[in-house]
C-alpha positions in Angstrom: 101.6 55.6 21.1 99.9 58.9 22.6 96.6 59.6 21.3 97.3 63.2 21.0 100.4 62.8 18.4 98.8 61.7 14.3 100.8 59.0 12.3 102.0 61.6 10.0 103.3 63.9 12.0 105.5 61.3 14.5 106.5 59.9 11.3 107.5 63.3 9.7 109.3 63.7 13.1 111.2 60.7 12.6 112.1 61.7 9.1 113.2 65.7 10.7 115.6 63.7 13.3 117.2 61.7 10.7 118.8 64.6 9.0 119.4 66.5 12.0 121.3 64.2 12.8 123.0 64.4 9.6 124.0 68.1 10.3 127.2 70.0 10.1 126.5 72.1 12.5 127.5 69.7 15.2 129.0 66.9 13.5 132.2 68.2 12.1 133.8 70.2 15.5 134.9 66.7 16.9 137.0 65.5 14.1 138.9 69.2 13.3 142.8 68.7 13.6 145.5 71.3 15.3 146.5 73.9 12.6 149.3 73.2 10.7 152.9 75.0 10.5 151.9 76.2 6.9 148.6 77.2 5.0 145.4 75.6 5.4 143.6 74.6 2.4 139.7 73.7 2.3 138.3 71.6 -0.7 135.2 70.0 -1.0 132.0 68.7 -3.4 128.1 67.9 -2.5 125.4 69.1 -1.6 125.9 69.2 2.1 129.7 70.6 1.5 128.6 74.6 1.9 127.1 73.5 5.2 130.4 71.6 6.0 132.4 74.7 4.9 130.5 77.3 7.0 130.9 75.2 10.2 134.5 74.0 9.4 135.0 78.7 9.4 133.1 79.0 12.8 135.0 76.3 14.9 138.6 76.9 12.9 140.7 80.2 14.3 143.4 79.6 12.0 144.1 81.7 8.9 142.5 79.4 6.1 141.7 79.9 2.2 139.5 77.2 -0.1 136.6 76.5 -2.6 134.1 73.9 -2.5 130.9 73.4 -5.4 127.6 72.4 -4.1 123.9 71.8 -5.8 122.3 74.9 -7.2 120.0 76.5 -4.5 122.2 74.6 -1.8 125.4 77.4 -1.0 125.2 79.1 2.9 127.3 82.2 3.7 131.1 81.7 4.1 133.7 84.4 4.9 136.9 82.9 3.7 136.1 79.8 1.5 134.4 80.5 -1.8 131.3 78.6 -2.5 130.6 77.8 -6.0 126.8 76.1 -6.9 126.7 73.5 -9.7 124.0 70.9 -11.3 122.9 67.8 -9.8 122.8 64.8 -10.6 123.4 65.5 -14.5 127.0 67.8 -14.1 127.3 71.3 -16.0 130.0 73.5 -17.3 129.7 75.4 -13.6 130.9 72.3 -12.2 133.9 71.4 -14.6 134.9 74.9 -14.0 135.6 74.3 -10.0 136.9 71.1 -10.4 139.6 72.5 -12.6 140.1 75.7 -10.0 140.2 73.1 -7.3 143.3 71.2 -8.4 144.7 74.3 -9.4 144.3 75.3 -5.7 146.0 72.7 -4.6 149.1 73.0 -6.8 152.7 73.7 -4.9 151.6 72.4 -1.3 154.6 71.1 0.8 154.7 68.6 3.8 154.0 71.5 6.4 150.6 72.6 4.3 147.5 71.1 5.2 144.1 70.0 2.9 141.2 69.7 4.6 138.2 68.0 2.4 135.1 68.3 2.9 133.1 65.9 1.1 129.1 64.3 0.9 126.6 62.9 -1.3 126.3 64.4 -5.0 129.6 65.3 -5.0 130.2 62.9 -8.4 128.1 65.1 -10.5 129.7 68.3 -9.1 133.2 67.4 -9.5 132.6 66.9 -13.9 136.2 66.7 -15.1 136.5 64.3 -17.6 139.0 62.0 -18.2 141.5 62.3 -21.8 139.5 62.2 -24.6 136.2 62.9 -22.6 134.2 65.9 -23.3 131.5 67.4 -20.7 129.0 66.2 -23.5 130.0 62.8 -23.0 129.7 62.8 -19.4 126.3 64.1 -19.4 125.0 61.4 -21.8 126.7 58.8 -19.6 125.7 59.9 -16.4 121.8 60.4 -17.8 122.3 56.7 -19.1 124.0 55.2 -15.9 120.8 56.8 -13.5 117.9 55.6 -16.1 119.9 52.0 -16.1 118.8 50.6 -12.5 122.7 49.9 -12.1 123.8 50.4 -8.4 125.1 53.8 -6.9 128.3 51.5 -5.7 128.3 50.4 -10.0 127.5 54.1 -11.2 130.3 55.7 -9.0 132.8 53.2 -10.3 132.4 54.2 -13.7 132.2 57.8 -13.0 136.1 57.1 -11.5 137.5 55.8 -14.0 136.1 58.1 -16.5 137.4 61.2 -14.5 141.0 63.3 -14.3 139.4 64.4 -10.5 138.2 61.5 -8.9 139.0 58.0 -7.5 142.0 59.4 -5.5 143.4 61.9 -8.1 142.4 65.3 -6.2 144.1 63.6 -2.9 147.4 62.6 -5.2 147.5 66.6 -6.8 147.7 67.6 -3.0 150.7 65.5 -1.8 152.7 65.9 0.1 150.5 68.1 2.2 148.5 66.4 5.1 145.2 65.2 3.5 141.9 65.3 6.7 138.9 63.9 4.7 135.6 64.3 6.6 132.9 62.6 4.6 129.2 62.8 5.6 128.4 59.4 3.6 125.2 58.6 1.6 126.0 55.1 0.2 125.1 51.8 1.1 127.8 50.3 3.5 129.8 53.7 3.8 132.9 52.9 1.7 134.7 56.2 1.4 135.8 55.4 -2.3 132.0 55.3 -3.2 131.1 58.7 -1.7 131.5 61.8 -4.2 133.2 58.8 -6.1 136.5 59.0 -3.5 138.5 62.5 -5.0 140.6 61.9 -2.4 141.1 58.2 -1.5 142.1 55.1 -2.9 140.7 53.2 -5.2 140.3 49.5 -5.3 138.0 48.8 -8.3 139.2 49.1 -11.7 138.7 49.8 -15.7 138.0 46.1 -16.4 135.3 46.3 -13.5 134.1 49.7 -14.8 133.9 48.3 -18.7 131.7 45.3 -17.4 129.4 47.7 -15.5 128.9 49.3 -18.8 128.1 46.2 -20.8 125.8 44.8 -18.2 123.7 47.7 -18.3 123.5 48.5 -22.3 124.8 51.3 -21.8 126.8 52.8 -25.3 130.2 54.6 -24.4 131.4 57.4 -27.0 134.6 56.3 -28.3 136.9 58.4 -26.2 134.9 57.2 -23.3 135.2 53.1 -24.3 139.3 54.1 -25.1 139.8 55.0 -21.7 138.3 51.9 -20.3 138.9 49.1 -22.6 142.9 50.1 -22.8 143.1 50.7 -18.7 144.6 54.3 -19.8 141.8 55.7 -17.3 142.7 53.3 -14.2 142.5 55.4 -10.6 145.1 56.3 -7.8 145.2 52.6 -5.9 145.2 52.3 -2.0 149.0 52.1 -1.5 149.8 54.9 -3.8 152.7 56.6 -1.8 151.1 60.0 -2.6 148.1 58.7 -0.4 150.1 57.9 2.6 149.3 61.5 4.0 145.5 60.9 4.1 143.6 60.2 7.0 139.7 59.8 6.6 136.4 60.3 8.9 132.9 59.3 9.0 131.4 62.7 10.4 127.6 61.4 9.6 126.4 58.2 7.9 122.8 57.0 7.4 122.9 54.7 10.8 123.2 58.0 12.9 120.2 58.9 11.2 118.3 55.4 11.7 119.2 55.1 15.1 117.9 59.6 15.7 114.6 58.5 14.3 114.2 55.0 16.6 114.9 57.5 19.5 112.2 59.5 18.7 109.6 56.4 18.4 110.9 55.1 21.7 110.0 58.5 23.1 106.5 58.4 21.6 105.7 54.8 23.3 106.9 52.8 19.5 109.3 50.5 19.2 112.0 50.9 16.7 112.9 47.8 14.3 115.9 49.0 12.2 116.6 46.6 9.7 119.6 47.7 7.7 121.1 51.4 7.1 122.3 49.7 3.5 119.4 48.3 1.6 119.8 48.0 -2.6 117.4 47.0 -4.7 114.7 47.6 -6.9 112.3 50.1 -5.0 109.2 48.3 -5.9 111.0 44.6 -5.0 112.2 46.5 -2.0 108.5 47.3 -1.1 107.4 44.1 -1.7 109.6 42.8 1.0 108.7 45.3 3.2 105.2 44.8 2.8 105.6 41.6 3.8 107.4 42.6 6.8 105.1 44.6 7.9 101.9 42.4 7.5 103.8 39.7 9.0 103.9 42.7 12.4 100.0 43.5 11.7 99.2 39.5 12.0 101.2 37.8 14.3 103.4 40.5 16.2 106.5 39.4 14.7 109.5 40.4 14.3 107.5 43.1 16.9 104.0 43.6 18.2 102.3 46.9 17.4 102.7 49.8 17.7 106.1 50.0 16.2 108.7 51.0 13.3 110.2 49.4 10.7 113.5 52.0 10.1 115.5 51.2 7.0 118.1 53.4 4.7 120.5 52.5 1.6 119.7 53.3 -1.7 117.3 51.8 -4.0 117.0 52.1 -8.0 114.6 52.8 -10.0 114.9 51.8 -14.0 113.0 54.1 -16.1 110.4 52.7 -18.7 107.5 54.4 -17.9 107.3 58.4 -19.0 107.2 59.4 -15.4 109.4 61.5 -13.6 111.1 58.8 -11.6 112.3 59.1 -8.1 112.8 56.3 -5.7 111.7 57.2 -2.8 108.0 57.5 -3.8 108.6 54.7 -6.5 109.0 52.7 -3.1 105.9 54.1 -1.5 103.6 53.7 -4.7 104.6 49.7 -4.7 104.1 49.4 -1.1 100.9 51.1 -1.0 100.1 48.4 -3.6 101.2 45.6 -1.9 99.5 46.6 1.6 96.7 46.9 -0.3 94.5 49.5 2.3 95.9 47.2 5.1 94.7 48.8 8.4 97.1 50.7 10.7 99.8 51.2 8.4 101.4 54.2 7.6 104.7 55.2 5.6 107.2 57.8 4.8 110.2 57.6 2.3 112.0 60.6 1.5 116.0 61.2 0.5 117.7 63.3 3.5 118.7 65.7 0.6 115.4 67.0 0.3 115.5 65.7 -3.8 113.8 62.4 -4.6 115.7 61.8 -8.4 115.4 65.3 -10.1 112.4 66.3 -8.2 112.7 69.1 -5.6 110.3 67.2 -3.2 111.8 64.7 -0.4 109.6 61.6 -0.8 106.1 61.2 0.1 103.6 59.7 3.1 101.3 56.6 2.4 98.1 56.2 4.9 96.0 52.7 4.9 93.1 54.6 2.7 95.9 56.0 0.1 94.2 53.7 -2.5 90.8 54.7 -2.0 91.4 58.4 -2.5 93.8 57.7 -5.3 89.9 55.6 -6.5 88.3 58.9 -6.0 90.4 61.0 -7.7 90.0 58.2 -10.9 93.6 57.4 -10.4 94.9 53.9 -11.2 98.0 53.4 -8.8 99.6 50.0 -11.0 99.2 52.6 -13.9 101.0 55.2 -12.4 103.6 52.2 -10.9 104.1 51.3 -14.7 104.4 55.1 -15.7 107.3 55.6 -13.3 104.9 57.9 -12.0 105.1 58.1 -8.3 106.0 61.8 -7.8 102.2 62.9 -10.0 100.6 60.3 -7.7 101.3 61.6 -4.3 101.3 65.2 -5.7 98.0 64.8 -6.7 96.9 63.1 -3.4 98.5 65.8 -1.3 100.7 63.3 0.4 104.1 65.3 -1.4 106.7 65.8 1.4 108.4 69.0 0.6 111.5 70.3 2.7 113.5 72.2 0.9 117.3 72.1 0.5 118.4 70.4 4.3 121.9 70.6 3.5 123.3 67.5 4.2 122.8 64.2 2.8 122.9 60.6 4.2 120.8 58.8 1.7 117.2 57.7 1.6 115.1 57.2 5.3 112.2 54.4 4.9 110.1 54.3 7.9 106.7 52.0 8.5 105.0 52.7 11.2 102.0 50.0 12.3 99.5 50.9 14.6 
């Protein structure tokens, strides 16, 4: 590794090549299809869908019409498809609004009209149209109970389907029989299209019993309307081999290996080798750091599974279950417990941050750890376990200075997790 080049800065180059490569901006040209005989119609949902949209209007010479919601703050200038901003990730009244204009939109289309959807992390909370008997209070105090619970993004988005008049292929079946393109810029663990934005428009292969158990494992106290639609199967989702889904075709624009596989090129370049050990990793973030720990002592020690200087790349999406009073956030729940677990371990450094630019609620990315993060924390009379405990990892690093701040990056391909040993 050049002398000249800090830890912190090749590692917050890493992190700024992961969601470049996660961009509209170049991603979505390639998979465009011909105009069709009749309209054009653009839908979409999350936050990196005004992105999506703006670059869909450059590249598309085509008359064309459409709305798509994104996160407040995240909307970009369009000329002919409406951008509308909603909350994220507990859903507003802004949000149920456009999901309600966006079916309307796509009322009366024939076989010669064509939908294009444009669709990305975050798009569940943006898309709040509840299911019969569901109000927007109930899918609040759901959706607040189902991210406090620890239970899977794969688990949370199931439920959110088949609680939903919108999602889990019912935007797709309000469109047929117009031609259905789906590009998807995926942030979920093992890129199932039914998981991202919770699948508005594809099939569904889970169901309300699956959905009900998810509930029960987790605690997790429906409101009546809520439990009706599960427990009686009156809330089950469009299925795979729905006819009215045999328009759809579906693409993979950006996923979180791209990202992985941007940031090991930028190691290689700086003279580190890249170890990318899985672009879908679940789990507890503080038993996820634990195992990565290990990993990485095991490089410090005896060169294994590579000798220093190198990487150790990861993405998925860990959980965090809230029982401290602290503000959450998995990214730098994950870098608290591995700074604990390294325990001022020489030559190892750390980023973690969500591609989004928001760890949990928090409008800060993730954080850097350096091998003397404990003894400043010591200095500053900070007790890291306490802080673990608290759920506290976003007042930790804040108060370290170690923050990593971006901003909105408009796209979204879940969290990066990079470990760089020296």
């Amino acid at each position: 590794m050049s002398t000249t080049v800090t830890p912190r800065a090749l590692l917050g180059t890493m992190f700024a090549a992961a969601v470049n490569a996660a961009q509209a901006s170049h991603c979505i040209a390639p998979y465009l299809p011909p105009a069709p005989r009749g309209r054009t119609v653009v839908i979409g949902a999350g936050k990196a869908s005004a992105a999506m949209a703006q670059a869909l209007e450059r590249h598309w010479q085509a008359p064309l019409s459409g709305l798509v919601v994104t996160r407040y703050g995240y909307a970009v200038p369009c000329a002919r498809i409406e951008i509308v901003e909603a909350a994220h990730p507990v859903p507003d009244a802004a949000g149920s609004r456009a999901a309600r204009r966006m079916l309307q939109a796509v009322q009366g289309l024939t076989a010669d009209d064509l939908v294009i959807c444009l669709v990305s992390g975050g798009g569940s909370a943006l898309l709040p149209l509840p299911g019969a008997g569901v109000s927007l209070d109930d899918k609040q105090s759901i959706n607040r109970a189902l991210l406090q619970s620890g239970a899977t993004i794969a688990e949370m988005n199931c439920v959110r389907r088949h609680l939903s008049a919108i999602k889990g292929g019912r935007l797709a079946a309000a469109c047929y029989p117009a031609r259905i393109v789906n590009l998807l810029i995926s942030d979920v663990p093992g890129d199932s299209p039914m998981d991202i934005a919770s699948g508005p428009t594809v099939g569904d292969t889970s169901t309300c019993r699956e959905a009900l158990e998810i509930v029960r494992r987790y605690g997790i106290e429906l409101p009546a309307g809520a439990l009706r639609l599960l427990a009686t199967g009156a809330g089950e989702t469009v299925k795979p081999d729905d006819v009215r889904l045999s328009t759809v075709s579906t693409h993979l624009i950006a996923t979180p290996q791209m990202a992985l596989e941007a940031a090991a090129a930028v190691a290689r370049a700086a003279g580190v080798t890249p170890v990318l050990l899985g672009d879908s990793i679940e789990g507890e973030a503080r038993e996820v750091a634990r195992v990565m720990a290990g990993i990485a002592l095991q490089v410090r020690q005896h060169a294994q599974p590579a000798p220093p200087p190198c990487v150790l790349l990861s993405g998925g999406e860990t959980t965090v279950t809230l029982r401290g009073k602290g503000r959450g956030g998995r990214n730098v729940e994950f870098l608290l417990a591995l700074a604990v677990a390294l325990n001022g371990a020489g030559g190892i450094h750390a980023v973690a941050g969500d591609t989004d630019g928001v760890d949990g609620s928090e409008e800060v990315a993730g954080a850097f750890i350096t091998p003397d993060t404990l003894a400043r924390a010591a200095l500053l009379g900070i007790r890291p376990r306490d802080s673990l405990d608290n759920n506290d990892g976003h007042g930790f690093f804040a108060a370290l200075g170690d923050a990593l701040v971006t901003g909105p990056t408009l796209t979204n391909v879940n969290d990066f997790r990079a470990i760089l040993i020296l």
